[in-house]
Structure formats: C-alpha cells, structure tokens
CHARMM internal coordinates of N, CA and C (Angstrom, degrees):
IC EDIT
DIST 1 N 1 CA 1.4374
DIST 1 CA 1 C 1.5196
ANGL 1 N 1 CA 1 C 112.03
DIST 1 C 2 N 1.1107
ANGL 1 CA 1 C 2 N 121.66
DIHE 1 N 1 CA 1 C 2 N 2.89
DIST 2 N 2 CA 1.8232
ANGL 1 C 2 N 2 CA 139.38
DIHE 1 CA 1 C 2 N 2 CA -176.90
DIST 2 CA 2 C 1.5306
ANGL 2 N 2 CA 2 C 88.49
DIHE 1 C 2 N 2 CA 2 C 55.58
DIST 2 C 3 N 1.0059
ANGL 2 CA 2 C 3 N 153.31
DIHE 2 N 2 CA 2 C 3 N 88.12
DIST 3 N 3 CA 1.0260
ANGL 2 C 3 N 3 CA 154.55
DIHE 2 CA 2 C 3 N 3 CA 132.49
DIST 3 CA 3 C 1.6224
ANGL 3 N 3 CA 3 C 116.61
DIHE 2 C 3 N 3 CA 3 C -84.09
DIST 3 C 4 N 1.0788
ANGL 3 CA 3 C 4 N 144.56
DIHE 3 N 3 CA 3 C 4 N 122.10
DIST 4 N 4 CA 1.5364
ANGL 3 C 4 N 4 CA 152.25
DIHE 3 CA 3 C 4 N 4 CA 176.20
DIST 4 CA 4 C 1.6271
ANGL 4 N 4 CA 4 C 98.60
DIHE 3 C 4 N 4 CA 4 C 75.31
DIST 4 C 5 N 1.2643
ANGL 4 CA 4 C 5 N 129.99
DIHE 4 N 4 CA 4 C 5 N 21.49
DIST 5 N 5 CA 1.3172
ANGL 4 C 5 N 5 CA 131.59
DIHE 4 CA 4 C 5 N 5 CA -168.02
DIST 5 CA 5 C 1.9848
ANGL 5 N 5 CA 5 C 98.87
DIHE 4 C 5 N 5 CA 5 C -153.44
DIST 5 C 6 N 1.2466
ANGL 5 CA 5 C 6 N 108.46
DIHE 5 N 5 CA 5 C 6 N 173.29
DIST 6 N 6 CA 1.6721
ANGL 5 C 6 N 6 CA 119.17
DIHE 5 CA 5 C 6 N 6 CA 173.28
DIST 6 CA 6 C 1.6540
ANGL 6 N 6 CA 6 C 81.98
DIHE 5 C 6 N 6 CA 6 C -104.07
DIST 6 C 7 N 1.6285
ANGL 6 CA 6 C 7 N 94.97
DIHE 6 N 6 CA 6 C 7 N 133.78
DIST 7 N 7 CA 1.1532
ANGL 6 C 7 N 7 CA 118.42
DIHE 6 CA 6 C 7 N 7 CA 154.01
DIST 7 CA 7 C 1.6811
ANGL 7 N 7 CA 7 C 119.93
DIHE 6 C 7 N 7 CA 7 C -58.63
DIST 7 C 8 N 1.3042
ANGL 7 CA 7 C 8 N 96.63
DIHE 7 N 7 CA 7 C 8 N 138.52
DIST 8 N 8 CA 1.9201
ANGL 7 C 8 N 8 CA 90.55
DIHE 7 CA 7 C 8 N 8 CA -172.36
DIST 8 CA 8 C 1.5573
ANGL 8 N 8 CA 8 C 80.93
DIHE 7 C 8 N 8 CA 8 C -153.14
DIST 8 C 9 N 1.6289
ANGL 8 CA 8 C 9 N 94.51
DIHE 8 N 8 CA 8 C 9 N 125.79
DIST 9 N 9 CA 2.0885
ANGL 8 C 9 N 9 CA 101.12
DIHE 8 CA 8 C 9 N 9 CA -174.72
DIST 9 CA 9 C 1.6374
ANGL 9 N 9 CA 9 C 96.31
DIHE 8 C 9 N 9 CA 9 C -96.33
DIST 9 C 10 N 1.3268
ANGL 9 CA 9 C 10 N 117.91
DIHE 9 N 9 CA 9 C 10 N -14.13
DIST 10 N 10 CA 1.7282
ANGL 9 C 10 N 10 CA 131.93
DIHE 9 CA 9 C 10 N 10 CA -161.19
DIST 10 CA 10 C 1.9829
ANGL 10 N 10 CA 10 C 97.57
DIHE 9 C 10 N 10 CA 10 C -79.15
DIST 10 C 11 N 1.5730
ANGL 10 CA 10 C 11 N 93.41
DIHE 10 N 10 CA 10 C 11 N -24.82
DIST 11 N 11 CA 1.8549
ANGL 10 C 11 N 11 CA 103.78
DIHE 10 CA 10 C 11 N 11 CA -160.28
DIST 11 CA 11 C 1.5968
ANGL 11 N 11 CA 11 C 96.32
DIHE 10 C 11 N 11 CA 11 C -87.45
DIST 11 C 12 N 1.4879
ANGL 11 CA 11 C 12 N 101.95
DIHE 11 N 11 CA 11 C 12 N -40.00
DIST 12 N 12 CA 1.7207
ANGL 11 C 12 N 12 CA 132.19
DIHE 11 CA 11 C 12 N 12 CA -155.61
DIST 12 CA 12 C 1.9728
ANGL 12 N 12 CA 12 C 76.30
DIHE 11 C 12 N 12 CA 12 C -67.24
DIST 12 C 13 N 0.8924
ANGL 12 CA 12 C 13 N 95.51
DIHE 12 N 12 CA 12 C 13 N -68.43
DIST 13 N 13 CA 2.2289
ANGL 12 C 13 N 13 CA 101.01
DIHE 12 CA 12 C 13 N 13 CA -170.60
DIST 13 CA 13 C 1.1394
ANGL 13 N 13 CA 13 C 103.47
DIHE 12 C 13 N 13 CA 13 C -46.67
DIST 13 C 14 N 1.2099
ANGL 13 CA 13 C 14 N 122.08
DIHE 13 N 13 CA 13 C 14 N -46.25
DIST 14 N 14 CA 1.3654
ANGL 13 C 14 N 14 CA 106.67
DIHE 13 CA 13 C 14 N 14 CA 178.03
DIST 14 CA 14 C 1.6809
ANGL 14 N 14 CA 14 C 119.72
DIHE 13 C 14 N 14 CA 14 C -58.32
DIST 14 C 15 N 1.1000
ANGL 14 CA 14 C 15 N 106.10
DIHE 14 N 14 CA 14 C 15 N -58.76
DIST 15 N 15 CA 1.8961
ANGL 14 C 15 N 15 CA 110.82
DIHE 14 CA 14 C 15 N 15 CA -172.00
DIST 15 CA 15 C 1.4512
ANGL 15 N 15 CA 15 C 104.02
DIHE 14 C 15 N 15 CA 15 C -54.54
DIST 15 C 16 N 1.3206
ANGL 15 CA 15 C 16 N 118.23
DIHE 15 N 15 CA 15 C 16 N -47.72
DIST 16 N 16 CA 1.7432
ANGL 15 C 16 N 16 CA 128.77
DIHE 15 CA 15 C 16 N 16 CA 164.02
DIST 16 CA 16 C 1.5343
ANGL 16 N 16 CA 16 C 119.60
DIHE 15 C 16 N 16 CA 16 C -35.63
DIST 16 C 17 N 1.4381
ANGL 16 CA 16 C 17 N 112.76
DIHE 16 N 16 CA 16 C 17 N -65.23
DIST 17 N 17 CA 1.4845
ANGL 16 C 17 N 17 CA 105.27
DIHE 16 CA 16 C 17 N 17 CA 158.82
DIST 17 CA 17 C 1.3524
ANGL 17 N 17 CA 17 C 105.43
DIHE 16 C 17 N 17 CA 17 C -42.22
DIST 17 C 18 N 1.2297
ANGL 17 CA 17 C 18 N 105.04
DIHE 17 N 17 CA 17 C 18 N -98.51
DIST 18 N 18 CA 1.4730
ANGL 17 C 18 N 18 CA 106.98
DIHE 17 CA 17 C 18 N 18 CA -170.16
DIST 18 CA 18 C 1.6600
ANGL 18 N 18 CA 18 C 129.08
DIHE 17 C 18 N 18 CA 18 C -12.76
DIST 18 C 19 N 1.3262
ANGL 18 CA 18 C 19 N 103.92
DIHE 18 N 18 CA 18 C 19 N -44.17
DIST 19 N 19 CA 2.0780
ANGL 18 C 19 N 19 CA 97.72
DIHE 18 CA 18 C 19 N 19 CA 157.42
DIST 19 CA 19 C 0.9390
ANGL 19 N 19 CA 19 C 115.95
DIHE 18 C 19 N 19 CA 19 C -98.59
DIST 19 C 20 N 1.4488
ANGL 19 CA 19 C 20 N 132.11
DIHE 19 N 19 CA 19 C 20 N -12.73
DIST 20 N 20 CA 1.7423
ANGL 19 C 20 N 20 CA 113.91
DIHE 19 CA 19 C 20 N 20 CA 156.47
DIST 20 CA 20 C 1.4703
ANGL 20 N 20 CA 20 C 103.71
DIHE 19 C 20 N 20 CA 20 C -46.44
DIST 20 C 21 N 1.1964
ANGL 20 CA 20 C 21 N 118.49
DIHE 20 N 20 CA 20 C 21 N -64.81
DIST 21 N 21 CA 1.6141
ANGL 20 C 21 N 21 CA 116.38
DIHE 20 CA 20 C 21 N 21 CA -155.04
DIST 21 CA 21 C 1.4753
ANGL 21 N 21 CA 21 C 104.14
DIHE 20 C 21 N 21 CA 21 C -56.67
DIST 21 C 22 N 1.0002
ANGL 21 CA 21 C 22 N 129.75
DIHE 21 N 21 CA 21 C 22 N -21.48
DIST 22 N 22 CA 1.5057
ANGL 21 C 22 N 22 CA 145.62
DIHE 21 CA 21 C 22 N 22 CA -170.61
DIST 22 CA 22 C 1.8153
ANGL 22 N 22 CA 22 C 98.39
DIHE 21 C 22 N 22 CA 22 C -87.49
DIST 22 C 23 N 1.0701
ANGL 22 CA 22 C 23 N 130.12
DIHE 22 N 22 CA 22 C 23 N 12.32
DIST 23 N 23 CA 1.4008
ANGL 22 C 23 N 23 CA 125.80
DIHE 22 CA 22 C 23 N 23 CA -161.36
DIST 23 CA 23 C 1.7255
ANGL 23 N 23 CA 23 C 135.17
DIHE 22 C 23 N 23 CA 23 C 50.65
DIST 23 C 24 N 1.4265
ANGL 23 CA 23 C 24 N 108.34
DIHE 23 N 23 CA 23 C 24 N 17.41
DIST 24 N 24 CA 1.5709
ANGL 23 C 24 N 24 CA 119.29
DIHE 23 CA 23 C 24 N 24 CA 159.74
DIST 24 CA 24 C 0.8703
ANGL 24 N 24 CA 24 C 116.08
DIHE 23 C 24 N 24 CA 24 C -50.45
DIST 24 C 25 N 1.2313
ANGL 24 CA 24 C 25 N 134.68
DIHE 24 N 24 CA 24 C 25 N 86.92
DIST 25 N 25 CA 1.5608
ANGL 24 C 25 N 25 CA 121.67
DIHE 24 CA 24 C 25 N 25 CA 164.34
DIST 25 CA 25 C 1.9053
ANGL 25 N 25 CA 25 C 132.93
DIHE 24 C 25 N 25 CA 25 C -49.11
DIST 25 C 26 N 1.4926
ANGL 25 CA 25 C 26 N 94.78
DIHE 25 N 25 CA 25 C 26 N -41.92
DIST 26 N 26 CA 1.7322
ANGL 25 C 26 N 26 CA 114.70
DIHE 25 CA 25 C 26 N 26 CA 161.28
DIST 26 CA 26 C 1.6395
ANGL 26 N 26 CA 26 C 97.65
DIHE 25 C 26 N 26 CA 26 C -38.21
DIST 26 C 27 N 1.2946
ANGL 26 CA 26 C 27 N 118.17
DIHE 26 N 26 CA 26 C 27 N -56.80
DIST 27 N 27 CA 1.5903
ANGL 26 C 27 N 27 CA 113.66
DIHE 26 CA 26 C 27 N 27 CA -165.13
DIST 27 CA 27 C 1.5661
ANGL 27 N 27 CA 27 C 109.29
DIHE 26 C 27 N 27 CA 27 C -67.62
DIST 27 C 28 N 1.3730
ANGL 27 CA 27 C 28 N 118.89
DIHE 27 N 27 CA 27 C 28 N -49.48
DIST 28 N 28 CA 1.3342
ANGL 27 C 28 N 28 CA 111.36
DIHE 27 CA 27 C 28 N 28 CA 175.44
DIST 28 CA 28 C 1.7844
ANGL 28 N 28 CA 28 C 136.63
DIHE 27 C 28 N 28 CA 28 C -76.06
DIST 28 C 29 N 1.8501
ANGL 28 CA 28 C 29 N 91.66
DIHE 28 N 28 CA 28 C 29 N -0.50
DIST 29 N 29 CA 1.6317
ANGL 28 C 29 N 29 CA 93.25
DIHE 28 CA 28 C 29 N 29 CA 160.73
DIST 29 CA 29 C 2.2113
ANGL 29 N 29 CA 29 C 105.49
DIHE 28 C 29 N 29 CA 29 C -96.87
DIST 29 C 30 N 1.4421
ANGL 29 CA 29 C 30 N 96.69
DIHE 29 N 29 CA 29 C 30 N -5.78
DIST 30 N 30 CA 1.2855
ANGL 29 C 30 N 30 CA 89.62
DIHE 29 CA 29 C 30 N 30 CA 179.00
DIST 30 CA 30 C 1.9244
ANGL 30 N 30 CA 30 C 102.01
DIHE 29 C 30 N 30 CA 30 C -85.93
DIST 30 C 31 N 0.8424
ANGL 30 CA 30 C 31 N 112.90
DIHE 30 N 30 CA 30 C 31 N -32.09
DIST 31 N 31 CA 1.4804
ANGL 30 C 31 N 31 CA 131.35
DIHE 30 CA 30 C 31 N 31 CA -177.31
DIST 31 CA 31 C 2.2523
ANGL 31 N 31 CA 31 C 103.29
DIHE 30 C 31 N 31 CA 31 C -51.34
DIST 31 C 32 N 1.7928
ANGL 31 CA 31 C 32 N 86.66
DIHE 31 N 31 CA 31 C 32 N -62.26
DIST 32 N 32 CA 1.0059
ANGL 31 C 32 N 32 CA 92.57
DIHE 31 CA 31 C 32 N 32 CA -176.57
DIST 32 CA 32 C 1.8815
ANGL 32 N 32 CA 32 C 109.82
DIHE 31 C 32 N 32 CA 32 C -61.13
DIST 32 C 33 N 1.3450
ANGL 32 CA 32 C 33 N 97.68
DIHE 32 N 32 CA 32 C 33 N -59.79
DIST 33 N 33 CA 1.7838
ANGL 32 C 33 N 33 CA 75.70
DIHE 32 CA 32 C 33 N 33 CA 166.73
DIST 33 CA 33 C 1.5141
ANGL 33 N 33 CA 33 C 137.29
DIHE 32 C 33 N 33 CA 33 C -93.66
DIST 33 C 34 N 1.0488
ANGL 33 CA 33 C 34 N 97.88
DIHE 33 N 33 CA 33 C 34 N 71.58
DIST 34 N 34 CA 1.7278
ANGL 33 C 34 N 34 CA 120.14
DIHE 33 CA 33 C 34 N 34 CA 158.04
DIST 34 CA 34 C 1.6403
ANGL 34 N 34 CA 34 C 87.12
DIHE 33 C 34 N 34 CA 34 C -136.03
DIST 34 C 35 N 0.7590
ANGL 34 CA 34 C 35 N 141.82
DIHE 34 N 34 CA 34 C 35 N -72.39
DIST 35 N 35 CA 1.6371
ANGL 34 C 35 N 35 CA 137.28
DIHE 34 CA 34 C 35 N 35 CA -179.51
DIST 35 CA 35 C 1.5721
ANGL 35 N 35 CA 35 C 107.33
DIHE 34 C 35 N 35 CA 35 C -28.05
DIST 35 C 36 N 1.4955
ANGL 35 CA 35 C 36 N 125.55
DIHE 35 N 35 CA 35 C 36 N -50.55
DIST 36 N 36 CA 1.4365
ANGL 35 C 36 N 36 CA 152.43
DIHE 35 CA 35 C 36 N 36 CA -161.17
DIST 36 CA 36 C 2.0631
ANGL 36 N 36 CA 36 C 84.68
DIHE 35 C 36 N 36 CA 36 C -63.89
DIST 36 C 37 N 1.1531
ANGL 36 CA 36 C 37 N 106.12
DIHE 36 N 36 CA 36 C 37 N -70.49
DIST 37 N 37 CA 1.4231
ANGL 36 C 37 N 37 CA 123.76
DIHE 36 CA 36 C 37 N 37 CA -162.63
DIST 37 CA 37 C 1.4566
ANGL 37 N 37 CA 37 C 102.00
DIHE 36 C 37 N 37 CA 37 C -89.14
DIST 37 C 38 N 1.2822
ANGL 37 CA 37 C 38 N 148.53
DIHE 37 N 37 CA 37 C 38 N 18.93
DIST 38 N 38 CA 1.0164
ANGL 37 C 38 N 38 CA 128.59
DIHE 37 CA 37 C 38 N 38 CA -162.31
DIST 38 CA 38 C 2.1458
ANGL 38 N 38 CA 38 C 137.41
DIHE 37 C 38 N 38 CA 38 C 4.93
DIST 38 C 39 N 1.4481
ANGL 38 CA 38 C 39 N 91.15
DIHE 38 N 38 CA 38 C 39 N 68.98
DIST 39 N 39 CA 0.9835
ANGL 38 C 39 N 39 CA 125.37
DIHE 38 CA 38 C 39 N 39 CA -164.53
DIST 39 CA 39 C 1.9245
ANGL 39 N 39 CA 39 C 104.33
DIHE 38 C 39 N 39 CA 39 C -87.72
DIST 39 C 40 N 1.1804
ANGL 39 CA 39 C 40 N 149.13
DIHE 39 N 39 CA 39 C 40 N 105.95
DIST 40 N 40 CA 1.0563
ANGL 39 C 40 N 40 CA 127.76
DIHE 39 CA 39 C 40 N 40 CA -175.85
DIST 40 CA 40 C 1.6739
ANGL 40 N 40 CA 40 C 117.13
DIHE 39 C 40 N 40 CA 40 C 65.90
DIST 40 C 41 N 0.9003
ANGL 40 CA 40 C 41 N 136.09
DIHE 40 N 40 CA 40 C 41 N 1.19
DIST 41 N 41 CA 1.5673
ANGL 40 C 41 N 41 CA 147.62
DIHE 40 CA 40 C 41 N 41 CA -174.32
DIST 41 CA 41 C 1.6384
ANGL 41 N 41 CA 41 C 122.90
DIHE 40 C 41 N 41 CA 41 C -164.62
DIST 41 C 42 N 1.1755
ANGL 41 CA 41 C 42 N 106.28
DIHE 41 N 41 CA 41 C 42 N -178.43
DIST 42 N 42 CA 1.5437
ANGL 41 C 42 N 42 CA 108.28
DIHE 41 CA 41 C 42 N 42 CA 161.29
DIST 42 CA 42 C 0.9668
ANGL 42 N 42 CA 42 C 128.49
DIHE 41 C 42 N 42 CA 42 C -52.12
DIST 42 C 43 N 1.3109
ANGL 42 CA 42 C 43 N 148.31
DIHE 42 N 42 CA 42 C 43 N 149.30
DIST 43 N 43 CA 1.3919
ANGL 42 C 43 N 43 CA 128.70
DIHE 42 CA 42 C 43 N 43 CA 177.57
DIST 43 CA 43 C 1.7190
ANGL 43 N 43 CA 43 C 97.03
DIHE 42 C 43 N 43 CA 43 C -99.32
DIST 43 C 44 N 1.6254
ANGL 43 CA 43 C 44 N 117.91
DIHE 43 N 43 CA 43 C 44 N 113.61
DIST 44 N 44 CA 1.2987
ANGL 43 C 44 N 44 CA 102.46
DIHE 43 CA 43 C 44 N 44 CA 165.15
DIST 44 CA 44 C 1.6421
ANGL 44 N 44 CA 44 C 114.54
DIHE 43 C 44 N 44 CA 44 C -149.93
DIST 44 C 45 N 1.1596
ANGL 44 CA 44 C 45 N 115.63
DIHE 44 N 44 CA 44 C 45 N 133.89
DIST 45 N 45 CA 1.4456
ANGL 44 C 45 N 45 CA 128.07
DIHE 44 CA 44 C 45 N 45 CA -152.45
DIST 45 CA 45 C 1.2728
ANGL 45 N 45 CA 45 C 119.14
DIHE 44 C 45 N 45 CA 45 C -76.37
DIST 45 C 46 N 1.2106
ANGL 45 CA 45 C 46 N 115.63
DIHE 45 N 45 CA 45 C 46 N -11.61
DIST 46 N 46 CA 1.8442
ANGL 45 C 46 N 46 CA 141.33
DIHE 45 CA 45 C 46 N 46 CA -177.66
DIST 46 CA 46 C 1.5848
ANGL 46 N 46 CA 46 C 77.83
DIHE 45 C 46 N 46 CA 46 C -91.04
DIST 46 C 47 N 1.6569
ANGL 46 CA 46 C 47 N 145.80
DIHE 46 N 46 CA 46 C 47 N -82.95
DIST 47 N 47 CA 1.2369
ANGL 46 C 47 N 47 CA 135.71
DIHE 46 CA 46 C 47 N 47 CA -168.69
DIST 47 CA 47 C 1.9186
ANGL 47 N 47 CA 47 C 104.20
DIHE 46 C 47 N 47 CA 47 C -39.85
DIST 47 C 48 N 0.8285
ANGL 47 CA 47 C 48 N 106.56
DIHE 47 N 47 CA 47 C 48 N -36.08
DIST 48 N 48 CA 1.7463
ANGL 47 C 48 N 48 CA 112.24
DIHE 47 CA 47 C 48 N 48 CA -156.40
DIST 48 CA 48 C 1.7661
ANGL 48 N 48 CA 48 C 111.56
DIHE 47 C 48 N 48 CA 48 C -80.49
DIST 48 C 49 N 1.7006
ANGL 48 CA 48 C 49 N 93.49
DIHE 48 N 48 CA 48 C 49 N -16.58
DIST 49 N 49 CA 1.4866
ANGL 48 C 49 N 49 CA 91.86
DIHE 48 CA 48 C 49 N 49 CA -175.52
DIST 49 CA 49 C 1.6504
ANGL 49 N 49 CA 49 C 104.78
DIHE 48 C 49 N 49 CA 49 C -109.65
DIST 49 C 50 N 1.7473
ANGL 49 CA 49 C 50 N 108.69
DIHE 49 N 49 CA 49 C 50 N -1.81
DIST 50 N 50 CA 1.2571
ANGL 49 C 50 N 50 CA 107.51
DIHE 49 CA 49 C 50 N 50 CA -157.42
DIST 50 CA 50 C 1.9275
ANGL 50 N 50 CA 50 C 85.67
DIHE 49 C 50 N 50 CA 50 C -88.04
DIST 50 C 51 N 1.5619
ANGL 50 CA 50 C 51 N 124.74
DIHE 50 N 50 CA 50 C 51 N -25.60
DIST 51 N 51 CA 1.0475
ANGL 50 C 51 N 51 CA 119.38
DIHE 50 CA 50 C 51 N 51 CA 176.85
DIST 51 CA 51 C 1.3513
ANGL 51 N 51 CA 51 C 128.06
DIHE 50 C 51 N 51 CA 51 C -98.48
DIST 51 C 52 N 1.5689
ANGL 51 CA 51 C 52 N 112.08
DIHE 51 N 51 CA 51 C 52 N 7.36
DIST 52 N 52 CA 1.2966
ANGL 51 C 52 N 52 CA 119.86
DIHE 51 CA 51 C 52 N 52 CA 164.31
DIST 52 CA 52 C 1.5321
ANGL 52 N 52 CA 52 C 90.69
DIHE 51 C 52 N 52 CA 52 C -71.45
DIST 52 C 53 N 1.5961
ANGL 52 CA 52 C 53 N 110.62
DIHE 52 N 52 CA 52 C 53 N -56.88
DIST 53 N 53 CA 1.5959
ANGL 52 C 53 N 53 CA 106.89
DIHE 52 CA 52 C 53 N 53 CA -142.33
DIST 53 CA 53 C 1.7918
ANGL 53 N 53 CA 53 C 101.94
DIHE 52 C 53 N 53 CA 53 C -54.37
DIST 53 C 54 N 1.4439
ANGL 53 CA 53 C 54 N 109.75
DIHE 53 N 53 CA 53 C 54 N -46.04
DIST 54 N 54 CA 1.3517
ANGL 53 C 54 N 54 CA 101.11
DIHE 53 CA 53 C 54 N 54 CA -172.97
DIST 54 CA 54 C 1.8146
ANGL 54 N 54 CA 54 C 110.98
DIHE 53 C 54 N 54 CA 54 C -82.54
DIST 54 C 55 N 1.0013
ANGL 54 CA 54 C 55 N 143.50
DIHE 54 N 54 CA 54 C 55 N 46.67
DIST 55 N 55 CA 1.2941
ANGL 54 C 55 N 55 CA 170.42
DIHE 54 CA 54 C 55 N 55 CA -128.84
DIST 55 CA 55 C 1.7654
ANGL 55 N 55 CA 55 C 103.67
DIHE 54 C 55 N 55 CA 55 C 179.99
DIST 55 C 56 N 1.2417
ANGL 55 CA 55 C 56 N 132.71
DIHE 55 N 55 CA 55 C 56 N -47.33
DIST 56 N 56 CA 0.9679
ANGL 55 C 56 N 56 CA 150.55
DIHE 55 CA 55 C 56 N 56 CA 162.24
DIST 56 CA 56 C 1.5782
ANGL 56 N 56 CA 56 C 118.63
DIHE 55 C 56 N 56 CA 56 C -61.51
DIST 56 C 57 N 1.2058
ANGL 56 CA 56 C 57 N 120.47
DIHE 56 N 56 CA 56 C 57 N -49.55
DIST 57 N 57 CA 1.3975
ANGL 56 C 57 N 57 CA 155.72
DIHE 56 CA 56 C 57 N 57 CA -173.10
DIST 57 CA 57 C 1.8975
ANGL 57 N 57 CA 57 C 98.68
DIHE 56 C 57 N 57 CA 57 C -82.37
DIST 57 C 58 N 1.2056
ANGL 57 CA 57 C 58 N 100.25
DIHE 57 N 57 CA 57 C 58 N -31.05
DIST 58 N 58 CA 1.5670
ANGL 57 C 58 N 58 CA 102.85
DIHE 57 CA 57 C 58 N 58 CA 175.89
DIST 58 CA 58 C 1.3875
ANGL 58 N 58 CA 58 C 106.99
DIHE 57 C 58 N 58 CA 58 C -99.29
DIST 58 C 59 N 1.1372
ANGL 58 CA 58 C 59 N 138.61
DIHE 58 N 58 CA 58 C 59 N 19.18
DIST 59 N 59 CA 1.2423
ANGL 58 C 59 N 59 CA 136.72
DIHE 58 CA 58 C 59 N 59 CA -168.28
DIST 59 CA 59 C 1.1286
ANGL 59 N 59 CA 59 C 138.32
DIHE 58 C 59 N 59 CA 59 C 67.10
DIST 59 C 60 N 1.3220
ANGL 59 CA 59 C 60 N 131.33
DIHE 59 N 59 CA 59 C 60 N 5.04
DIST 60 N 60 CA 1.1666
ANGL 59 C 60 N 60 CA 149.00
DIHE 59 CA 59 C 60 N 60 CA 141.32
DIST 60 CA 60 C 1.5860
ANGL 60 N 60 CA 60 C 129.17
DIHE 59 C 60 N 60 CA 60 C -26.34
DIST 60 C 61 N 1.0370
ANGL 60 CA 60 C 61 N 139.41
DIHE 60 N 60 CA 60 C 61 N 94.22
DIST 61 N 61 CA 1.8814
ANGL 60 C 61 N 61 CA 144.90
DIHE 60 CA 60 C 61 N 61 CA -153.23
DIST 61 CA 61 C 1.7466
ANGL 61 N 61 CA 61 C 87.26
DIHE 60 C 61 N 61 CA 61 C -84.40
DIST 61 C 62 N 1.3924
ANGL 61 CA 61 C 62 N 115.83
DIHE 61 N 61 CA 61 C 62 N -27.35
DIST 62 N 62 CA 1.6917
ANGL 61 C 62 N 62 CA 111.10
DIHE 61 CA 61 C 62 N 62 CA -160.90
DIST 62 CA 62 C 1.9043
ANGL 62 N 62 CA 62 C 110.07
DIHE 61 C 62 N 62 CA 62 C -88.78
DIST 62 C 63 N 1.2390
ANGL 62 CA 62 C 63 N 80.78
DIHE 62 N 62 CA 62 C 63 N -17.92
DIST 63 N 63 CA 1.4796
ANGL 62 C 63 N 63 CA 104.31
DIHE 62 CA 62 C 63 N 63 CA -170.77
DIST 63 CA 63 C 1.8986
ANGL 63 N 63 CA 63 C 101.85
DIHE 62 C 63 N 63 CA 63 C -82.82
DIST 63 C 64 N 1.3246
ANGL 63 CA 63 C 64 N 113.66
DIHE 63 N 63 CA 63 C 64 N -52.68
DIST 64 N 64 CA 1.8874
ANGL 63 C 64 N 64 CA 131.25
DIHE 63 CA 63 C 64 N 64 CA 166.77
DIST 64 CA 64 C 1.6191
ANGL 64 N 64 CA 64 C 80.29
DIHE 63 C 64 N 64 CA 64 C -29.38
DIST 64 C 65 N 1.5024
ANGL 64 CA 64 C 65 N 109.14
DIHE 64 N 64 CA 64 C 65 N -96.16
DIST 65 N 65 CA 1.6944
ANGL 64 C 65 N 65 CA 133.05
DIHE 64 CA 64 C 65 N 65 CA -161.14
DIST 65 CA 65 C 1.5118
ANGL 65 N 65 CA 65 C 109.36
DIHE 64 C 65 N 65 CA 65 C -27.96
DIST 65 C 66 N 1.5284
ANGL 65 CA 65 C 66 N 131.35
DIHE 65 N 65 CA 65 C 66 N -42.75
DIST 66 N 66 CA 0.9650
ANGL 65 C 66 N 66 CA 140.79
DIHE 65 CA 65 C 66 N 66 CA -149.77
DIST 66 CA 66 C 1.3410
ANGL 66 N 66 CA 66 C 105.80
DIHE 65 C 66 N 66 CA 66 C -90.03
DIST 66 C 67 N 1.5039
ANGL 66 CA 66 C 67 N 116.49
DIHE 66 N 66 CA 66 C 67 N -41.23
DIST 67 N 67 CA 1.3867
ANGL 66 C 67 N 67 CA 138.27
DIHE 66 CA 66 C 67 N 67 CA 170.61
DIST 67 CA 67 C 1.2716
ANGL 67 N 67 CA 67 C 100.04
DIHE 66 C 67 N 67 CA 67 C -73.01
DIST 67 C 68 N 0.8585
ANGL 67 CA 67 C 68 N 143.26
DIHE 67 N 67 CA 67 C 68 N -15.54
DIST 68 N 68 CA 1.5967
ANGL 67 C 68 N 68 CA 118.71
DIHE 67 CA 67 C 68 N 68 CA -159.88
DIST 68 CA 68 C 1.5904
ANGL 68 N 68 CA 68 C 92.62
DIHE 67 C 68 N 68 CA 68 C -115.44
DIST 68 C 69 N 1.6464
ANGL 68 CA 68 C 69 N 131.11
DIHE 68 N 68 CA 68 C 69 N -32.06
DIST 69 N 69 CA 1.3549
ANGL 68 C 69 N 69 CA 125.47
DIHE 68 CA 68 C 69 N 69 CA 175.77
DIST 69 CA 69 C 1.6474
ANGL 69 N 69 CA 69 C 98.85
DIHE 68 C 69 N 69 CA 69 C -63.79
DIST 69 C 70 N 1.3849
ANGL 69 CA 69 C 70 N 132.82
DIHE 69 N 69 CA 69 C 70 N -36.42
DIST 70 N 70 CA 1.2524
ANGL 69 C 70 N 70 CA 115.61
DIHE 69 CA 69 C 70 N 70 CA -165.64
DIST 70 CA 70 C 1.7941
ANGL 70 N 70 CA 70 C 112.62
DIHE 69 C 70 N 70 CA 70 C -97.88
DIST 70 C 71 N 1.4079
ANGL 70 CA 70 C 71 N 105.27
DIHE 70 N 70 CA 70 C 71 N 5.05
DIST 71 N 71 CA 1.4105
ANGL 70 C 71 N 71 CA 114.79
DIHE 70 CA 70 C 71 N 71 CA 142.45
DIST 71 CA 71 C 2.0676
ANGL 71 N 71 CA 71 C 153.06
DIHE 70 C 71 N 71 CA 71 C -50.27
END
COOR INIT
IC SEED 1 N 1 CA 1 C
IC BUILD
C-alpha cells in the first residue's frame, strides 16, 4: 500500500508476477488491476482480464466479478 515507503507500481509487478507464477491468486487479481488502471504499465484490458481469468481459475470469487464486469 506504499505506506512509510514511495509507492512504485513497476516494483509492486514485479513481486506480483513472481506469486502469480507461484499460484497466488491475491497477486494475479492485484496484477490484473494495475493492468485494469494502468497503474505502473500500460493500461490494457486483454492483459487485465487474462489475469483476472486465471485468478478466477484459482479460486478467487474477486477475481470471477472483476472479469466478468470487464466482459
């Protein structure tokens, strides 16, 4: 949340990958929105739904909702 630190969304993507690939689901609905908002990256909505869906696919209920509004 950058609290006692500068927010950095470029640092935030990185650690996010890194536990998506690990099966975090938390990371790939956080993934998906920085993609969603162009937060630290491009903003692009094909990236944003490709990590809801598997966020969704991991069991994630927040990850379903998120994908399905940008459907």
């Amino acid at each position: 949340n950058g609290q006692g630190v500068t927010q950095d969304y470029k640092q935030a993507k990185y650690w996010y990958e890194k536990a998506a690939e690990n099966g975090n689901a938390m990371a790939m609905k956080n993934l998906g929105v920085l993609y969603e908002n162009g937060r630290g990256v491009t903003q692009d909505y094909e990236k944003a739904k490709y990590w809801y869906k598997k966020g969704c696919d991991a069991g994630d209920n927040s990850c379903c909702e998120k994908l399905k509004n940008l459907e």
